[in-house]
N, C-alpha and C positions, 0 to 999 in steps of 0.2 A: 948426103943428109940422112936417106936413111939408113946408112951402115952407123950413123952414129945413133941415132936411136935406139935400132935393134942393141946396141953393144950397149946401151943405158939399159932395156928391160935385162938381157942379159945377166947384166948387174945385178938389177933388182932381183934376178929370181935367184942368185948366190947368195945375196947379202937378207932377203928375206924370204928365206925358205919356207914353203907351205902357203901361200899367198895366193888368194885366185881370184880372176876378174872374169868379168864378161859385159856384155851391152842390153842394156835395156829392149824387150822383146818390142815394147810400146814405141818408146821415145828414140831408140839406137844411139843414147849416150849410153857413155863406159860408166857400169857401176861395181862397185868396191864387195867382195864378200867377206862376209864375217871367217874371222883364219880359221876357226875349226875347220869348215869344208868346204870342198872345193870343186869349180863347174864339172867335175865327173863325177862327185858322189864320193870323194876321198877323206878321210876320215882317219886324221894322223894322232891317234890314238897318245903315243911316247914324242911325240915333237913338242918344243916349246915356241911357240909363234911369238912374231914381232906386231909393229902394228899393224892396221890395214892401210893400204894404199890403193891410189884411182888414177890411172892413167888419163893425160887430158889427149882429145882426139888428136888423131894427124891428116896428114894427105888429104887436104880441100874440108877437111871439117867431118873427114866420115869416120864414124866408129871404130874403134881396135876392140875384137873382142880377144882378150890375153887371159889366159889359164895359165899362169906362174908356179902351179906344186911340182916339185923336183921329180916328180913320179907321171906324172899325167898332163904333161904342158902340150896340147894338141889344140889348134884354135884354126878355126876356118869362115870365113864367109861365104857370102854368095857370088863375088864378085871374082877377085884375085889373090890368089895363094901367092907368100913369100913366105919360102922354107929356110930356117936358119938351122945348120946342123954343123956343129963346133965352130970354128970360125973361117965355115963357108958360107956366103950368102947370095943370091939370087932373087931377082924378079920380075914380073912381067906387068904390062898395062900402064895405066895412066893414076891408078889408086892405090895402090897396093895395102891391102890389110895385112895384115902378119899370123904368119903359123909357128910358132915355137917349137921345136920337137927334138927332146934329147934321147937319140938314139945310142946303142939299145937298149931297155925296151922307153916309149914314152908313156904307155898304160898298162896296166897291169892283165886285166880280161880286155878281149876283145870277143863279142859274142856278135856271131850269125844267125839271122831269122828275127823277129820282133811278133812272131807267135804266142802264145801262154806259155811257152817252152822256155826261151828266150829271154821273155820280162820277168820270168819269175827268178829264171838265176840273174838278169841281172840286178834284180831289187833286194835279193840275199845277198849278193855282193857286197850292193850299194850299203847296206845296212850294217857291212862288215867292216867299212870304212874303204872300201878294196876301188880303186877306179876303171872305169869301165866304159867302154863305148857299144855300142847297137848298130850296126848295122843293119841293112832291109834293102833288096834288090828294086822291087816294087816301089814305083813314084808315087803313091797312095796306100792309105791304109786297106785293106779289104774288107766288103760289107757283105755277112752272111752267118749263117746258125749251125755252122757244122761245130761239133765238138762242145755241145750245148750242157751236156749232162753233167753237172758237178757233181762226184761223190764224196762222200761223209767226211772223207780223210784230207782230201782237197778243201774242202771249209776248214778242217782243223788247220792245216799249213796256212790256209789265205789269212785265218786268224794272227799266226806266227808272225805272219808277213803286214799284218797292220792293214786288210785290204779288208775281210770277209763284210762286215759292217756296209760299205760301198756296194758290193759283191749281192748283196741281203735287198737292200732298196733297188736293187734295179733285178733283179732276178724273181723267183719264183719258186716251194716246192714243185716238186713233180707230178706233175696232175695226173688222174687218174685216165686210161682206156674208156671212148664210148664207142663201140661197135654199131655199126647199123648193119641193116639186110633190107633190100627194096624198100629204099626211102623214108623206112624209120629205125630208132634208136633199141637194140635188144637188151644188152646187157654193162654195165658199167664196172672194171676192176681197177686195182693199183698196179703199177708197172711193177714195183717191187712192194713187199712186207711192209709196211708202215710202224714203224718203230719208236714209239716214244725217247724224249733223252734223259740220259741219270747224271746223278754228278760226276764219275768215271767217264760217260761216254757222250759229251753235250750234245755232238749232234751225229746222227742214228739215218739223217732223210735227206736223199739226193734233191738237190735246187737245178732248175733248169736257167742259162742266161746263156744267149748269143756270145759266140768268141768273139766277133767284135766289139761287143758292148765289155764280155771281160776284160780285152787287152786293151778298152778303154782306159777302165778303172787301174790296172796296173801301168799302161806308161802314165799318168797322173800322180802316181803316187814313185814312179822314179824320180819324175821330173821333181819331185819335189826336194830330192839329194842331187839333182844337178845336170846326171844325162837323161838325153833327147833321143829319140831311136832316128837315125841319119838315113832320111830318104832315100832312095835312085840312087845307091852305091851298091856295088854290085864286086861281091869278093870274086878275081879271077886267078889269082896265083898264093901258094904257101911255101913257104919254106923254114923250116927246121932248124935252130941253131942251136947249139950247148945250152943255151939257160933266155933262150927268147926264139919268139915266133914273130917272122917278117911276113905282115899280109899285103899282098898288090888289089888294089880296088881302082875302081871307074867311076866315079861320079857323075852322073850324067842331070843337067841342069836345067830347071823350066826352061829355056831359052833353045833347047838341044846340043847345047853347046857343052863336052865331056870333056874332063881331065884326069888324068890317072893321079894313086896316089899312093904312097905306101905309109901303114901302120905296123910300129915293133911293140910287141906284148909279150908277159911273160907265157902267155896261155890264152888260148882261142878253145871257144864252145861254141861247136857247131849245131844249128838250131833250126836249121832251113829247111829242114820236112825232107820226106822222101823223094823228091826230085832236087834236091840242094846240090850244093859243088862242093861242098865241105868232104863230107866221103866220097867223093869221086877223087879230091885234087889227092888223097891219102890213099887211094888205092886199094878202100876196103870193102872186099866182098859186102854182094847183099841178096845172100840166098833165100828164096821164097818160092810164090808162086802168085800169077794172077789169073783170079776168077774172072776169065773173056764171055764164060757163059751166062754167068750172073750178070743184070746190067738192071741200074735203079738212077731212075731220074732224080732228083733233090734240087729244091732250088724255093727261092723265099718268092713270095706272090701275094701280090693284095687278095685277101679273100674275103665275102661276105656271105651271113647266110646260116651261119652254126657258131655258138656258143665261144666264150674267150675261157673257159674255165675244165674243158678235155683236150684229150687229143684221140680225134677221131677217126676212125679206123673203117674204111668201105670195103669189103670186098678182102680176099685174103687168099696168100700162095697156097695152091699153086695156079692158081686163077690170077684174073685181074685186080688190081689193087689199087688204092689212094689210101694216102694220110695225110691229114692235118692237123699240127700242133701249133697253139695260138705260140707267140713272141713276146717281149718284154716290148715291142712295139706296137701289140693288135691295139690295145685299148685305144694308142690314137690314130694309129697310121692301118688298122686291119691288117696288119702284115700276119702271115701264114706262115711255117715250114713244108712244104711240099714235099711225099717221098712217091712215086709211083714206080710199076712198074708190073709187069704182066703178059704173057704171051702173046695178045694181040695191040699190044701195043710198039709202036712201030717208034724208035726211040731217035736215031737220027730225022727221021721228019718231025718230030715233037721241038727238040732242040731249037729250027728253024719256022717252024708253024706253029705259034703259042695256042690260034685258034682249034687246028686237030687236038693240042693236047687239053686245051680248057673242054674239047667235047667227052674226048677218053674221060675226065674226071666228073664227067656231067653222068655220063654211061653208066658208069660203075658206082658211083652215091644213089642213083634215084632220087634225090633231091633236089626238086623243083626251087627253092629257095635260094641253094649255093649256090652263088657266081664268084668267078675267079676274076679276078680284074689285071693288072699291071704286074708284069713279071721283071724281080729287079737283079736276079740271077737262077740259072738252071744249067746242070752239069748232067753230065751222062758218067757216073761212078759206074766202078766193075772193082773189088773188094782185089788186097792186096795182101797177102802174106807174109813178109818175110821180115830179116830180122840179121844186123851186121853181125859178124866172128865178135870182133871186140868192139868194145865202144870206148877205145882209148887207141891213140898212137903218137906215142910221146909227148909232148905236151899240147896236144889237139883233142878234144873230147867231142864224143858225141852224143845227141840227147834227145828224147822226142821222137819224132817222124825220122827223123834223119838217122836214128839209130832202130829202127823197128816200126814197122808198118801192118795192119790188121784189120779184119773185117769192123765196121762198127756196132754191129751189134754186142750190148751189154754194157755199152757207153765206157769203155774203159781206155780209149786211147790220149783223149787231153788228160785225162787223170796219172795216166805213167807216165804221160811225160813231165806235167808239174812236179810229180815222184821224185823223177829223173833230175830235175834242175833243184830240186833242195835238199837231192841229198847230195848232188856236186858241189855247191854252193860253197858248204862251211865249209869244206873239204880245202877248195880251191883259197878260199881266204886263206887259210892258215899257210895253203902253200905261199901265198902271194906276198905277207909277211917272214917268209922265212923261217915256219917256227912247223912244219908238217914233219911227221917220223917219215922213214921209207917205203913205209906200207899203207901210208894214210889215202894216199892216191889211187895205189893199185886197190882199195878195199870199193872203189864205184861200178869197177867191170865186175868185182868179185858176188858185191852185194845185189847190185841191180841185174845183171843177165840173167840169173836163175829165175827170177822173180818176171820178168820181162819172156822169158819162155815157156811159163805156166802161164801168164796171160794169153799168150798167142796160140796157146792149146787151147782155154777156157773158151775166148771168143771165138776160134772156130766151129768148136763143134756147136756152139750154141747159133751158130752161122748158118751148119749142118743140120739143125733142129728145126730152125725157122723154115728154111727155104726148100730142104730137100730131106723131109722128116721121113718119106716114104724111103727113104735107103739105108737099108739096115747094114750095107758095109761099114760106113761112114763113122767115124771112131766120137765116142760118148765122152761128155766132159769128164773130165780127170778127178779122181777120188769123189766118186759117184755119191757125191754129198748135197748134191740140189735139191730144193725145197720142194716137194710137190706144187705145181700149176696149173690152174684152167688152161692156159693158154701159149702158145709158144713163144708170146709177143713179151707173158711176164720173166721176169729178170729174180735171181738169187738175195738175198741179200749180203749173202758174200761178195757180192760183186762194188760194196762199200769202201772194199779198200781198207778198213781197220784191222783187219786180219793179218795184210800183207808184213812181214816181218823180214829179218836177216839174223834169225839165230844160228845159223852155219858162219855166218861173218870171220873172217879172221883178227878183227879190231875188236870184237864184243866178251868179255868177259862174263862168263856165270860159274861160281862156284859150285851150286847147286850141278848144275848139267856134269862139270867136272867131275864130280864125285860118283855121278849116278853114269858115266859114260865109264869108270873104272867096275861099276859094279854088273853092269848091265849095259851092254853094247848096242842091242834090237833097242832096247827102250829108247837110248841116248837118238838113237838114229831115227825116231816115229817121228820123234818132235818136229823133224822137216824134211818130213815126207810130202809136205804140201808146204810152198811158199807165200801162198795165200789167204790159209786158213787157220785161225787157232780157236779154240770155245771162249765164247764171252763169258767172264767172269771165270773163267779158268788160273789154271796156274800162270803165272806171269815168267818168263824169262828174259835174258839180255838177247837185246834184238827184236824185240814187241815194241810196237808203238806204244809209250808211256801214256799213262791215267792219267786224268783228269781227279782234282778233286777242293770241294771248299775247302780251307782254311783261316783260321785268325791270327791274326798279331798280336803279338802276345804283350809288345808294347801300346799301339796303338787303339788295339780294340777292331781295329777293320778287316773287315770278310773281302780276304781277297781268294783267289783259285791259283794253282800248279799252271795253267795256261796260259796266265799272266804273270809268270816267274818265268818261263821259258822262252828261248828266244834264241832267232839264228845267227848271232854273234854271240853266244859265250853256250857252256858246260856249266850246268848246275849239278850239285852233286848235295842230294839230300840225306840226312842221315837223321834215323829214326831211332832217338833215345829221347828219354828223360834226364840223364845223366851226363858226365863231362863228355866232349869232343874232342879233345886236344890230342889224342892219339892218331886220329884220322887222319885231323888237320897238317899234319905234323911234314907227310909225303909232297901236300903242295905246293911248300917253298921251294922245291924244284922245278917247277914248272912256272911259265907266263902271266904275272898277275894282268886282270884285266879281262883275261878268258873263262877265269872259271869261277863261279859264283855258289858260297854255300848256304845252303842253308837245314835248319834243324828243325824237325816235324815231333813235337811233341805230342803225347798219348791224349787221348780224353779229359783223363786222370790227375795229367802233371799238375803241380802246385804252385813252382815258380818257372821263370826263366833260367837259362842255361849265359854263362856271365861271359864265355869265350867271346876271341874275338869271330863272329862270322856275320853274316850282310844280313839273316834275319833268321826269327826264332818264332816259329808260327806253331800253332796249336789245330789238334784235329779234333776238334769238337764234336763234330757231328758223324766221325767215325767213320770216313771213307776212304782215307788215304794208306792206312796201316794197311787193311786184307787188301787194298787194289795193289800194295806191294809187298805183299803176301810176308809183310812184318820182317821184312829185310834191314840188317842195321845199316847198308848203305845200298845208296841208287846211284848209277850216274846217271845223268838224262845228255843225252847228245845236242846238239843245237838244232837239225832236225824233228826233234822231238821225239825219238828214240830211244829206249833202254839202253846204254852203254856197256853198262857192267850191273850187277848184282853181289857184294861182296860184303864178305865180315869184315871187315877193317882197313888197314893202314894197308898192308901188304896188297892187300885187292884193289883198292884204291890207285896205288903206285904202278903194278903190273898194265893196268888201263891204260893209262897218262902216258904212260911210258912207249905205248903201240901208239900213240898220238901223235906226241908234239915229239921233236926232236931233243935231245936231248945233250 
């Protein structure tokens, strides 16, 4: 009975390709989805769909959840797995649900970890039409405020990614430094420059929100293209093939009851943090160091007693010390982030005795008011160094923690690795559709290492600054361009992250740089000298994170901005005339329609519109967008939101595209 059904859905998913079902979360009847997309987040862009269809239940009346798209048919329950792989079939129990999976591959990504890492490529993914599964070793989500500090550049991408809005309501700027000394309050500063935003640069100011409460807001906004991050599965084997990745997993069940399972993908992103299996199972170095000397408590605790609006600072290295910074939780639940740590403070008995350590922080505030209440985590950190050879082995990637590890001071570690997962992202679409050049992959170790090795300099020594400022061996942050500070506790504003560029790229075109690297070699060569810094309001190159600016429509009349033109599914490629485009336009009929979006940035000045055919013809009224691209007659913008290229015309245009997509 059921080899004749399977061989009916079988059917079904030959005779209507792109078709995808699943079961009501609520009711656990099978319900129909609409054929654009499908329960992974597939999005078959060039397919022409049939109608919808709804499987009616089987086996005692229980649920079939069925994922029918020819690319990503992977369906499981809680109960019993029946694998159909060509026309073998097998099953166990008394119910049997059905797994579909046409090997190889059945999903296109398969990504490890469900950290900010993780969700962020997979929600670029998702966004790309690309299907994708989630993975997470861990039977629960995890509750705690490491990796809190969002910077600038990170809002601009959450923006990309449809999230920042969410991100905004439940977050917070970064609140300012209260010092105290013997139970009262000295002096009050900002952790960083406080920076107003222009229309080039919207936002300029680090928000502080719990990685939990983030990676809320991003699996939310997956689930809303279809996948789920898959609990208590636990990737333990990889293996390598010609043109797919076969991953062995453990499932392990409320009940404790485990079955193994395997997943074929064209490509796995490894996402699982510095103790993951992803670079172990690959065999790739992970040279560093760890600080055994250093040791800092951190851990969330009800606190009462001091203000929701600092983050307050007792006591300071190389002495004893506390901080607390309120949560996106204090307002109703008093939650705290705790950081302690100090010579006499004795760290393994704190660990196991919350009352010695609630006294150490009583010690060292002199404030009769604070009490610490209920501790809902506390960890004994010692700061981590290091950083893998590659972050690529064959079609396995690595990203995040899992590819580099570093003190956190300067808040810059969830921020490279969101880096890390969007600028993989497009990269990885394009290969997953078949449409990447042969350099478009190798350009994530090329672009991201260098940039990930000047971070791992910056936050040490600023590590070096904090903790062990009395040692004048100890090597000084790199291109000695830090802002004067009271304090060791304030942060750069370079450490925003808008700076970080890849003008060395070998995917990024500037004609400018060209011209000026045949005239002048030292000059060509300053430009990146630093991967992290450029001058604001400076000269613009390929390989800067692209400006921001308003705009009108020159049909419509509506003020829209360059931020909501860009996006991580397609290539915008803006061209800055008053006059025809048809020259330009002319190179991208060779390439992928679908991916690349133009559009025409008229002067102040212009009179009328431009009559070609291209997706929109916007006016720059208020004069920001021409000097932010330093009046270039072409831009690419990458789907990352990156400068691409810089180019006079048709020929600059084509050389780009061409390092791109295949051709």
């Amino acid at each position: 009975m059921y080899a004749i059904i399977i061989s009916a859905l079988i059917f079904a998913q030959i005779k209507y390709r792109g078709l995808c079902f699943k079961t009501c979360e609520k009711t656990r009847h099978p319900l129909s989805y609409q054929p654009a997309h499908c329960g992974a987040g597939h999005v078959n862009r060039k397919a022409e769909y049939a109608e919808t269809l709804s499987f009616p239940t089987l086996a005692r009346r229980r649920p079939i959840r069925v994922n029918a798209h020819p690319q990503c048919c992977s369906v499981q329950d809680e109960t019993v797995i029946l694998r159909v792989d060509a026309n073998i079939m097998f099953a166990r129990g008394p119910a049997p649900h059905i797994l579909l999976a046409m090997s190889p591959p059945n999903i296109d990504v398969l990504v490890v970890g469900s950290g900010p890492t993780g969700l962020a490529a997979a929600l670029t993914l998702a966004k790309n039409g690309i299907s994708v599964r989630v993975i997470e070793k861990l039977p629960k989500f995890p509750v705690g405020q490491r990796g809190a500090g969002i910077m600038a550049r990170t809002l601009e991408v959450y923006h990309f990614l449809g999230v920042v809005d969410d991100i905004k309501k439940l977050g917070s700027p970064t609140m300012d430094f209260q010092d105290w000394k013997d139970g009262k309050t000295t002096k009050t500063y900002p952790i960083m420059p406080i920076l107003e935003p222009t229309p080039t640069n919207p936002e300029r100011r680090a928000w502080v929100l719990g990685q939990d409460a983030a990676c809320g807001v991003l699996r939310g906004h997956l689930k809303a293209y279809g996948p789920e991050v898959e609990l208590a599965t636990e990737l333990v084997q990889l293996e390598q093939h010609g043109d797919y990745v076969t991953a062995g997993v453990v499932v392990r069940r409320q009940d404790g009851e485990e079955f193994e399972d395997t997943i074929t993908a064209k490509y796995v992103v490894g996402a699982d943090g510095a103790k993951g299996v992803v670079r172990k199972l690959l065999g790739l170095t992970f040279l560093g160091e760890t600080r055994d000397r250093l040791h800092v408590l951190i851990g969330d605790v009800a606190t009462y007693g001091i203000d929701h609006e600092h983050w307050h600072k007792f006591g300071d290295t190389p002495n004893d010390m506390a901080m607390l910074r309120p949560t996106d939780r204090s307002a109703k639940e008093n939650i705290f982030f705790l950081f302690a740590n100090g010579p006499n403070l004795d760290y393994n008995r704190a660990l196991d005795d919350h009352d010695y350590l609630r006294q150490f922080v009583a010690n060292v505030a002199k404030v009769p008011e604070l009490k610490l209440g209920e501790f809902e985590s506390l960890a004994d950190y010692r700061p981590n160094i290091r950083v893998a050879k590659t972050f690529r082995k064959e079609r396995v990637f690595l990203a995040g923690d899992a590819a580099h590890v570093h003190s956190p001071t300067g808040g810059q570690g969830m921020n490279s690795s969101v880096m890390d997962a969007f600028n993989l992202g497009w990269k990885l679409a394009l290969a997953c559709e078949g449409l990447d050049s042969p350099a478009l992959l190798d350009s994530y170790d090329a672009e991201r290492l260098p940039v990930i090795k000047e971070m791992l300099q910056r936050t040490t020594a600023i590590l070096n600054r904090t903790f062990d400022s009395q040692n004048k061996e100890l090597p000084s942050i790199p291109h000695a361009d830090e802002e004067a500070t009271e304090s060791t506790w304030q942060r750069s504003s370079h450490l925003n992250q808008l700076g970080v560029h890849y003008r060395w790229s070998p995917i990024v075109i500037d004609e400018a740089v060209d011209e000026l690297q045949a005239k002048d070699v030292g000059k060509a060569e300053a430009l990146t000298s630093s991967t992290y810094i450029v001058e604001e309001g400076g000269w613009l190159h390929a390989g800067d994170r692209a400006p921001d600016a308003p705009l009108v429509d020159t049909k419509t009349g509506i003020v829209t901005r360059l931020f909501d033109i860009f996006g991580p599914d397609h290539h915008t490629v803006l061209i800055f005339t008053d006059g025809e485009v048809v020259s330009v336009l002319s190179p991208l009929a060779r390439f992928p329609s679908g991916f690349i979006r133009t559009i025409v940035i008229q002067s102040q000045d212009a009179a009328s519109a431009t009559a070609e055919a291209i997706d929109s013809v916007l006016q720059d009224k208020e004069g920001y967008a021409y000097p932010a691209y330093r009046s270039t007659p072409v831009a690419v913008v990458r789907p990352d939101g990156v400068v691409g290229a810089l180019v006079g015309g048709a020929a600059g245009v084509e050389k780009y595209f061409a390092g791109v997509f295949a051709l």
